[in-house]
VOKE-568207 format. One line per field, with one value per residue (C-alpha): x, y, z; chain; residue in three letters. Coordinates in steps of 0.02 Angstrom, whole numbers. Example, Ala and Ser with C-alpha at 12.3 -4.5 7.8 and 13.67 -1.06 7.14 Angstrom:
BEGIN
X: c(615/684)
Y: c(-225/-53)
Z: c(390/357)
chain: c(A/A)
resn: c(ALA/SER)
//
This chain:
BEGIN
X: c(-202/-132/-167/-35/-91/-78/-225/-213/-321/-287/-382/-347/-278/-132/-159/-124/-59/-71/20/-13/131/123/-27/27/1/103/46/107/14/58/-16/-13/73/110/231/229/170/238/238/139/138/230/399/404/584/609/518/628/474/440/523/626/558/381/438/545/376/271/434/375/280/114/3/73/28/-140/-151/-100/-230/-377/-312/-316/-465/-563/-501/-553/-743/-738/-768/-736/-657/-782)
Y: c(-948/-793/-789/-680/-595/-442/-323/-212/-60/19/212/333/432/283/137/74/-118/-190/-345/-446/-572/-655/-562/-381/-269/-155/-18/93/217/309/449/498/656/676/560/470/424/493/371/454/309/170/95/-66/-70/-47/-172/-321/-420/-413/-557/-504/-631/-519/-339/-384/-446/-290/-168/-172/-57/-169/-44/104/30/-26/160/245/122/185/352/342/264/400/526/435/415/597/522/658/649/633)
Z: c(850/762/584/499/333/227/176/44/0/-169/-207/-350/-195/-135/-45/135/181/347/382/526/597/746/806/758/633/547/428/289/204/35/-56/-223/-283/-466/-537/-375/-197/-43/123/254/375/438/369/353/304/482/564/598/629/471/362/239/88/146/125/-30/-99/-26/-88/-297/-397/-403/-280/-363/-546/-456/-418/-561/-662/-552/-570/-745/-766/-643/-744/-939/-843/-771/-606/-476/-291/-153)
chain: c(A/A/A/A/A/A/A/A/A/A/A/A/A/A/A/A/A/A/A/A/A/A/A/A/A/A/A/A/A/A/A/A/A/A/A/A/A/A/A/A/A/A/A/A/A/A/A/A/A/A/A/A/A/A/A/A/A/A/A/A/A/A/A/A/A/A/A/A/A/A/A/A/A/A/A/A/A/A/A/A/A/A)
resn: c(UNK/UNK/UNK/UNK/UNK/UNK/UNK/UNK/UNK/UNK/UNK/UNK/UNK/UNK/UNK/UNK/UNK/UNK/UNK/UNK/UNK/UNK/UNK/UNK/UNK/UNK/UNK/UNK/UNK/UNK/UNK/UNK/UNK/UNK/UNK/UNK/UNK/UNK/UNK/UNK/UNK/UNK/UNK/UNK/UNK/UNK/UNK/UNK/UNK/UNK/UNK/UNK/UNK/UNK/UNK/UNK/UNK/UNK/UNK/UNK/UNK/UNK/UNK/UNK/UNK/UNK/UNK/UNK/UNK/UNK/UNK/UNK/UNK/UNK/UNK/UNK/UNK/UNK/UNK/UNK/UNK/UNK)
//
């Protein structure tokens, strides 16, 4: 059986999010540029697979807040990039 789910990785960098329905994924990957991210991957907009009550959930500002907080947060601590 197929287990459909959504992964999330959130960096100080941007964040990818794979969701898996029906046995495949889909991907979209952003990167942060100041005041903002920039999708570099994927578009989940187009994917009909994808239901629409899931991308209108995936389509907010929580990864880029999630972002922006580590962001932050890296810079207050003086942590620098690898």
């Amino acid at each position: 059986m197929n287990k459909n789910k959504i992964n999330i990785e959130i960096t100080a960098d941007g964040w990818k999010t794979d969701v898996t329905i029906n046995g495949k994924t889909y991907s979209e990957r952003y990167i942060a540029e100041k005041g903002g991210a920039e999708c570099v991957e994927g578009n989940f907009e187009e994917e009909d697979e994808i239901p629409e009550s899931i991308y209108d959930k995936l389509n907010d500002f929580f990864c880029f807040d999630c972002q922006q907080a580590l962001a932050q947060f890296e810079i207050e601590e003086g942590i620098e990039e690898e």
